[in-house]
N, C-alpha and C positions, 0 to 999 in steps of 0.2 A: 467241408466234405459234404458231400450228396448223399445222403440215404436214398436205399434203394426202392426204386420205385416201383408202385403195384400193376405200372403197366400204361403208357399212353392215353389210351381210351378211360379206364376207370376215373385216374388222375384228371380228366375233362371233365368228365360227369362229375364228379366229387367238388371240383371246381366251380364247375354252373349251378349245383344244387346251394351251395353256399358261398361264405367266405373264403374259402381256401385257395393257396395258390397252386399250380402245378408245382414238382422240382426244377424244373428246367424251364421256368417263366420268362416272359420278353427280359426283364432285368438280366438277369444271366445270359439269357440265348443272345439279346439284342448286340450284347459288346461281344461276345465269343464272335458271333458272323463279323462283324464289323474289323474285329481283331485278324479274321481269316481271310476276306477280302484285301483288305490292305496290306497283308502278306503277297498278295495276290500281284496287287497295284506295284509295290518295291519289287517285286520280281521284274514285273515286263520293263519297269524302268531304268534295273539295274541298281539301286543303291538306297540305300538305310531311310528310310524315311519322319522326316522331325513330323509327327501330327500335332495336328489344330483342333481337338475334335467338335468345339463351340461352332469353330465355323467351316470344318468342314473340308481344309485344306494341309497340304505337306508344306510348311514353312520355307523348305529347305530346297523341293524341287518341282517347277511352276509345270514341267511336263505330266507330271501326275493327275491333273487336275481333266483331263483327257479321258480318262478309266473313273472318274468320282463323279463327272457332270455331265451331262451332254449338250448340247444344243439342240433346239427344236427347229424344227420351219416355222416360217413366219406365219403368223397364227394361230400357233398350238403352243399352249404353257402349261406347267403343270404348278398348279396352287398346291400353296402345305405351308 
């Protein structure tokens, strides 16, 4: 469960003055989006999707991979 938070902006400040983490930190936030996108993804697909989250793919349906990745023009990549 979540305790209730003292507010956006303080929970930042409080955060950058120390150790402390926000309640709703990349750990949490990171897979909820993730979790909400790929909801996203099996809709426009149409059907249940088996995830890979290591690598980044739906096991199950190779059309998905269209809404996860895109292609660049030649010459532009994106490093990470």
């Amino acid at each position: 469960m979540i305790p209730k938070s003292k507010g956006h902006h303080q929970e930042w400040i409080d955060a950058c003055k120390g150790d402390k983490k926000t309640l709703c930190n990349f750990d949490y936030s990171g897979a909820l989006i993730e979790n909400n996108l790929l909801s996203l993804v099996a809709y426009r697909c149409g059907k249940k999707l088996e995830w890979d989250a290591k690598n980044l793919k739906a096991t199950n349906c190779p059309e998905a991979g269209q809404y996860i990745t895109k292609k660049y023009r030649d010459g532009w990549v994106l490093n990470g």
